[in-house]
Backbone as JSON, one array per atom type, in Angstrom:
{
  "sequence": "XXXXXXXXXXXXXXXXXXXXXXXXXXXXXXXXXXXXXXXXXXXXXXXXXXXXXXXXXXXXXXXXXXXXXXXXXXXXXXXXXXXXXXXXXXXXXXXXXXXXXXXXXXXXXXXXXXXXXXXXXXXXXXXXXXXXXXXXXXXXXXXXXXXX",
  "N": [[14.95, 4.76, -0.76], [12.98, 5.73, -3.5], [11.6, 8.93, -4.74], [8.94, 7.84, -5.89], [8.19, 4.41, -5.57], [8.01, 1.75, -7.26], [5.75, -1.06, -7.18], [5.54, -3.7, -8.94], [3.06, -5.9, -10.23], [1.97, -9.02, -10.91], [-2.04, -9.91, -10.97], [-3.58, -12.6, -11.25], [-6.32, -13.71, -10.79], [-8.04, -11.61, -10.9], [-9.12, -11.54, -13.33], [-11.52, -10.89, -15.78], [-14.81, -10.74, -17.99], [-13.48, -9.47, -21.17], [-14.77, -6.15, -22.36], [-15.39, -5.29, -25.23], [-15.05, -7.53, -26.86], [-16.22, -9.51, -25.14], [-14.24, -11.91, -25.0], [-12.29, -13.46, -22.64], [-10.03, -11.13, -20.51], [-7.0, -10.52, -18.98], [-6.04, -9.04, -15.54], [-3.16, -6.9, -14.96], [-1.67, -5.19, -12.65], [-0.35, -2.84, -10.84], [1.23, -1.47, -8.1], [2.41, 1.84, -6.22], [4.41, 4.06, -4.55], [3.6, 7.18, -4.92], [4.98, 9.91, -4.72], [3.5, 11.04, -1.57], [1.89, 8.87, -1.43], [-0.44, 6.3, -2.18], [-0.98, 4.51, -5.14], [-2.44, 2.96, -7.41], [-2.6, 0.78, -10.02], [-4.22, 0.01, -12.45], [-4.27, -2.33, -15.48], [-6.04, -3.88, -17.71], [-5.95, -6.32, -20.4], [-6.54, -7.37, -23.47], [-6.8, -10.57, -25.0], [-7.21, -11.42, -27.33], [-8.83, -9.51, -28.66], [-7.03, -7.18, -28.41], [-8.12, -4.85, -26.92], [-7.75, -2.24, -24.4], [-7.5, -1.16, -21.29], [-6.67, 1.33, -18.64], [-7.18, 1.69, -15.83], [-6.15, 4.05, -13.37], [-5.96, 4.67, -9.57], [-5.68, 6.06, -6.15], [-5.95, 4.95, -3.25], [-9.2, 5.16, -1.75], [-10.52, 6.62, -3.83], [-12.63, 4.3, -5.26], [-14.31, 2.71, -3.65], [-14.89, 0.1, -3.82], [-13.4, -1.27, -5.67], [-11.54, -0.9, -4.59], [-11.13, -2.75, -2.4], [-11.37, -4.59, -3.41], [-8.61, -5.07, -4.81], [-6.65, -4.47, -2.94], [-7.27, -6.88, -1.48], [-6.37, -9.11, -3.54], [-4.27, -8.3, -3.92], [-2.59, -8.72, -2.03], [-3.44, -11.37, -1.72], [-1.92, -12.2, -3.29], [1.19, -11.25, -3.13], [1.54, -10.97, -0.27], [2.26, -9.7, 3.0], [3.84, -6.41, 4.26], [5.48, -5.96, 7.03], [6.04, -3.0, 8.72], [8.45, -2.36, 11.56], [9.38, -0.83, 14.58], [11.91, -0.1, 17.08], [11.16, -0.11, 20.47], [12.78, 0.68, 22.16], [14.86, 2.2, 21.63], [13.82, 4.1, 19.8], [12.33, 5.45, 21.13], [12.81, 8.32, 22.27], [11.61, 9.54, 19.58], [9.16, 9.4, 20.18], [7.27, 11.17, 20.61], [7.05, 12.55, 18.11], [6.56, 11.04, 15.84], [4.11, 10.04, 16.88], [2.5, 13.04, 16.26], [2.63, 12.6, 13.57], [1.04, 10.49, 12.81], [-1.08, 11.72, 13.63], [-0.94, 13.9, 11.88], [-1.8, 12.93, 9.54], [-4.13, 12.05, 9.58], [-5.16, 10.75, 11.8], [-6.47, 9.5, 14.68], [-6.09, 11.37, 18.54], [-6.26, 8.66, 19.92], [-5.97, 6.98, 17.99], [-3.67, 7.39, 17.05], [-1.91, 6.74, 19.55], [-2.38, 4.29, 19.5], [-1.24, 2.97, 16.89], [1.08, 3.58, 17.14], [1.63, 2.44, 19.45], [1.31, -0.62, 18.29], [2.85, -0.61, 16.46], [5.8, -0.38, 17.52], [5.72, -2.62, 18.72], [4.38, -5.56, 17.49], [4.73, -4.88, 14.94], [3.52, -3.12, 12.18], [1.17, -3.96, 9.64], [1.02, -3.82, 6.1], [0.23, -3.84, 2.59], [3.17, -3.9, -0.07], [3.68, -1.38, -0.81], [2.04, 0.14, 0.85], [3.16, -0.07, 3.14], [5.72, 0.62, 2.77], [5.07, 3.64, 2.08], [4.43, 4.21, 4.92], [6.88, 3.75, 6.43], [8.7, 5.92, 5.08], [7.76, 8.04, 5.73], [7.51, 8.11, 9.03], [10.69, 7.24, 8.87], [11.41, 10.04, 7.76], [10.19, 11.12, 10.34], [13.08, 11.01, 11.75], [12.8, 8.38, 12.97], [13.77, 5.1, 13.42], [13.2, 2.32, 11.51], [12.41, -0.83, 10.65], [11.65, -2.94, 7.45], [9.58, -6.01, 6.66], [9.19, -8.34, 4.8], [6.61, -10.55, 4.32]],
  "CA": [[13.73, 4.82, -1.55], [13.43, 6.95, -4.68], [10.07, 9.71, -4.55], [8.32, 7.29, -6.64], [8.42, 3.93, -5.57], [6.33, 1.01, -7.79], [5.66, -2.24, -7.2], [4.83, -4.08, -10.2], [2.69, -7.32, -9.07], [0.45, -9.54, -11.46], [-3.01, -10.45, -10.21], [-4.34, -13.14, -12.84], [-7.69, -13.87, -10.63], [-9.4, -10.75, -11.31], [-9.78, -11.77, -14.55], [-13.07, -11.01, -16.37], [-14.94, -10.47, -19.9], [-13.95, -7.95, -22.59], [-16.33, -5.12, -22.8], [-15.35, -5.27, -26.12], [-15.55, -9.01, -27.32], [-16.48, -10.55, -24.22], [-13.3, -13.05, -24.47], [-11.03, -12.87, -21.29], [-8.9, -10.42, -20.17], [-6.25, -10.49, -17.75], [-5.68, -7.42, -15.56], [-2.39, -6.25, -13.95], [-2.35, -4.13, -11.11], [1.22, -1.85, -10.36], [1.21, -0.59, -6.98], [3.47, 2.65, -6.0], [4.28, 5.5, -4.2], [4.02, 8.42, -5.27], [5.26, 11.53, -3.14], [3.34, 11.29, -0.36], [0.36, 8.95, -1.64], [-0.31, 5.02, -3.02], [-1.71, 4.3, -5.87], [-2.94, 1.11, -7.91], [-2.7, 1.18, -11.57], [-5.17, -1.03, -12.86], [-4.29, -2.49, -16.95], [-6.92, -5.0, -18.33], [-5.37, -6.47, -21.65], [-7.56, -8.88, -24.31], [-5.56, -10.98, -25.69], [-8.41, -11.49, -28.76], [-9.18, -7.78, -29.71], [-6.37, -5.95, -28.03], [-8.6, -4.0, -25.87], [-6.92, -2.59, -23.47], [-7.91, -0.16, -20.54], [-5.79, 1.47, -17.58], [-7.53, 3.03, -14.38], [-5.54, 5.08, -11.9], [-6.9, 5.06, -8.3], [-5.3, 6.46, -4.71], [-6.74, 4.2, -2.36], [-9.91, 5.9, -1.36], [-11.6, 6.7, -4.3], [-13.19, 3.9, -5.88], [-14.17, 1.72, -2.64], [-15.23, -1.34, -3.66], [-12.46, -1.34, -6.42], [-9.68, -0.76, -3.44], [-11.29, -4.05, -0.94], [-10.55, -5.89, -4.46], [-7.35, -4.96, -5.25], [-5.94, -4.71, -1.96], [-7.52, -8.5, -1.14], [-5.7, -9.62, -4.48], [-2.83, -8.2, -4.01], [-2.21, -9.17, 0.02], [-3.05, -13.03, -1.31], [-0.8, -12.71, -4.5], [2.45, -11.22, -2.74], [1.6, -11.19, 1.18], [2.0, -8.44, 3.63], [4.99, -6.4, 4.5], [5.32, -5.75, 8.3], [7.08, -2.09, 9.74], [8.46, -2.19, 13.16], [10.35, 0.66, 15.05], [12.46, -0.49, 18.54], [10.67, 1.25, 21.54], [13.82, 1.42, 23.28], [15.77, 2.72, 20.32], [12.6, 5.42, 19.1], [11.12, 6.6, 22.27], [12.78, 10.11, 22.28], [11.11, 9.83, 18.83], [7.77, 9.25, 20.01], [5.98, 12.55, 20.17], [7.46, 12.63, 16.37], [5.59, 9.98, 15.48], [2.44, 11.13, 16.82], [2.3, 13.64, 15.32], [3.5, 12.44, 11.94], [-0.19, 9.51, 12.84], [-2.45, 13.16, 13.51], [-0.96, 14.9, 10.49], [-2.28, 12.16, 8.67], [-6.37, 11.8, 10.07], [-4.95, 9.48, 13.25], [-7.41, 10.59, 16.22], [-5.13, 11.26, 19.23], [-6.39, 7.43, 20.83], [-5.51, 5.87, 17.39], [-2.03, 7.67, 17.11], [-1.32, 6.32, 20.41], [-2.56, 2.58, 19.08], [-0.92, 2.55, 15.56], [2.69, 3.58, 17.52], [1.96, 0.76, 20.17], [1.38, -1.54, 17.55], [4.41, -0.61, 15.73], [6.73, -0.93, 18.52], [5.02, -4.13, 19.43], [4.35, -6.65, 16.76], [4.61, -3.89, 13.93], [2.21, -2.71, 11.52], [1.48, -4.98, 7.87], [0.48, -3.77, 4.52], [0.61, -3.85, 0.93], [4.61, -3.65, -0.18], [3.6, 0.54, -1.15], [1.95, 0.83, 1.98], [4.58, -0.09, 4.33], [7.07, 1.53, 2.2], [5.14, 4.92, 2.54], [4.8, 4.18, 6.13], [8.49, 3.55, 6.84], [9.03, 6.84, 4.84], [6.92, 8.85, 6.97], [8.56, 7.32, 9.99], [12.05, 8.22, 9.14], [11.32, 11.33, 7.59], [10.34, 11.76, 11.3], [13.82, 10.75, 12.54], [12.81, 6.85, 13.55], [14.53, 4.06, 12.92], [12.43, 1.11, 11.33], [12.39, -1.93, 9.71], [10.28, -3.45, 7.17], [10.04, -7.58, 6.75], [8.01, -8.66, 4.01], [6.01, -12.14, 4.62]],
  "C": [[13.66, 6.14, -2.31], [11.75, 7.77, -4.38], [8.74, 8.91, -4.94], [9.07, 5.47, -6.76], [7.46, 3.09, -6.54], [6.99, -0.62, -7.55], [4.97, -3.62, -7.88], [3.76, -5.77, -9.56], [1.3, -7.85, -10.34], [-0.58, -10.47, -11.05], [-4.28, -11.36, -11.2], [-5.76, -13.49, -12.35], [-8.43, -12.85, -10.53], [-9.71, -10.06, -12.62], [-11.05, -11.51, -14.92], [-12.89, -10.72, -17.89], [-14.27, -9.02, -20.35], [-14.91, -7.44, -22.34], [-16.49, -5.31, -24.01], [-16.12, -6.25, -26.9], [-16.24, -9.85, -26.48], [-15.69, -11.86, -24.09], [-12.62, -12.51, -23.16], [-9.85, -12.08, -21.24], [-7.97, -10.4, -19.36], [-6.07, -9.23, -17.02], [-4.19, -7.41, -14.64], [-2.5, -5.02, -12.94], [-0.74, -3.73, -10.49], [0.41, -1.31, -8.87], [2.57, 0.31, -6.76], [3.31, 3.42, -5.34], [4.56, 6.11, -4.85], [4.54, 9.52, -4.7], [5.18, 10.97, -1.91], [1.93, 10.45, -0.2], [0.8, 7.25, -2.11], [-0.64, 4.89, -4.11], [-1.58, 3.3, -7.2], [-3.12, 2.09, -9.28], [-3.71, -0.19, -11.8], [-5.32, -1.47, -14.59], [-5.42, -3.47, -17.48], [-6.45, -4.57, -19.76], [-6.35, -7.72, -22.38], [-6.21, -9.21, -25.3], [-6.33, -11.36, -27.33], [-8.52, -10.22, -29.45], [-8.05, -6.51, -29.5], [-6.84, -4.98, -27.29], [-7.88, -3.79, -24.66], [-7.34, -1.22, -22.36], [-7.29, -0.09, -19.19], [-6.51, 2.58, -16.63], [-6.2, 3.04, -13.67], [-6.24, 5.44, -10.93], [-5.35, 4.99, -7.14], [-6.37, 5.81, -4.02], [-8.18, 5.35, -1.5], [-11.02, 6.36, -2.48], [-12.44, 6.13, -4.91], [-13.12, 2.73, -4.63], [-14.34, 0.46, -2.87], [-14.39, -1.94, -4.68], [-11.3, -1.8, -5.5], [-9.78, -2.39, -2.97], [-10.64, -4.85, -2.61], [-9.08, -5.99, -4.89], [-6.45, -5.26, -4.71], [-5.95, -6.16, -1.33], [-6.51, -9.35, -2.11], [-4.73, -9.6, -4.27], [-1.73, -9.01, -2.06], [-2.4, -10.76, -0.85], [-1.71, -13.27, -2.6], [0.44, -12.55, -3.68], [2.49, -10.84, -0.83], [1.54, -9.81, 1.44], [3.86, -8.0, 3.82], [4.83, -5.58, 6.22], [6.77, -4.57, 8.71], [6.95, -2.34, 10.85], [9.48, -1.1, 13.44], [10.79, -0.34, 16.56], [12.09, 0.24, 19.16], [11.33, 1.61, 21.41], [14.49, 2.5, 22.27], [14.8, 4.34, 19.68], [12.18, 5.72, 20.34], [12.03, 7.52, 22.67], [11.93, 10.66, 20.93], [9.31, 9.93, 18.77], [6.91, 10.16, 19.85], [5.89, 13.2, 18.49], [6.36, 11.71, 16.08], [4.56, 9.96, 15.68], [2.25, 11.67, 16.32], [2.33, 13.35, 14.08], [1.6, 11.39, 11.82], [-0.68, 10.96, 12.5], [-2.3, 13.57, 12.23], [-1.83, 13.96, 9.42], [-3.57, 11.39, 9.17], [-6.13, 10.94, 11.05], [-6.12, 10.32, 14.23], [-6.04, 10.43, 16.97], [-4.85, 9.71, 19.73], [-5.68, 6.77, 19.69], [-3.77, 6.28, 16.65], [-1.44, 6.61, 18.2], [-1.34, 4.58, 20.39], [-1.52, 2.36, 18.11], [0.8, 2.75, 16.63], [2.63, 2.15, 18.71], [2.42, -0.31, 19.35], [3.01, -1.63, 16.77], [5.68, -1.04, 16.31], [6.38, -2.12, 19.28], [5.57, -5.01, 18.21], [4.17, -6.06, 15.16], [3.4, -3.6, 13.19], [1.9, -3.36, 9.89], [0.57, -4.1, 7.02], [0.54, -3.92, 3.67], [2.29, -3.3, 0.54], [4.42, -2.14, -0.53], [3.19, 0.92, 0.4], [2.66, 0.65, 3.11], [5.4, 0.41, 3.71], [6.85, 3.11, 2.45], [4.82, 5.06, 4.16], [6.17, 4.65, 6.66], [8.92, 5.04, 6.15], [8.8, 8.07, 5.45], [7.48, 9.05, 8.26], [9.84, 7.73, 9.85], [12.23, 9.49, 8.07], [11.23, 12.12, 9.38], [11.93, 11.75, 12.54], [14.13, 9.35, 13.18], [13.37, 6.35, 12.55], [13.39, 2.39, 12.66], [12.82, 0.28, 10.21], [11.45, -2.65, 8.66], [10.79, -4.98, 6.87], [8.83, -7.89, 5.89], [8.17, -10.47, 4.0], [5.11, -12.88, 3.54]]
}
């Protein structure tokens, strides 16, 4: 994986009016990593006036934007599921804790999100399991991702 991954993905039901004309627009919706971060490109194109407008959001700042995007995009192209092998990662595990804390885990939900992982793995959006899994073997683990 390159610093800057993207995952292009078109989401034709969150369609609405033009501001402009009020004919229909279609919007696409890129998902990527960036560095160390996700973030949703958001294009709405008129195919009548040419209007055309592109937000940029990191999951987090426009909340009721994200539940839509992220709902869209999970039914357009599914989930992608990391897993790590206990047996295979547990000298890695206090890595991996840490690597949850550094990133706002409480200690209880570090110790959940790595169960889970080494269980029945962890699913998200094809960016967010990709910066998962990067995270992850940045710390040394060995994981898989399986997109469904």
């Amino acid at each position: 994986m390159s610093d800057s991954d993207v995952f292009v993905l078109y989401c034709g039901d969150l369609n609405g009016p033009c501001p402009r004309c009020g004919d229909a627009v279609s919007l696409h919706v890129a998902e990527a990593v960036d560095g160390d971060a996700v973030i949703w490109t958001v294009t709405s194109q008129c195919v009548e006036c040419r209007y055309t407008d592109v937000i940029q959001d990191r999951p987090g700042m426009f909340d009721a934007l994200d539940a839509t995007i992220r709902q869209t995009l999970v039914a357009r192209v599914g989930l992608t599921r990391v897993h790590a092998d206990p047996v295979a990662n547990r000298p890695l595990r206090l890595r991996a804790l840490a690597m949850y804390r550094r990133h706002g885990a409480t200690i209880t939900g570090a110790a959940h999100d790595y169960a889970a992982l080494t269980d029945a793995g962890i699913t998200g959006t094809p960016a967010e399991a990709a910066l998962l899994a990067r995270r992850l073997t940045a710390e040394g683990l060995r994981v898989t991702l399986h997109h469904r």
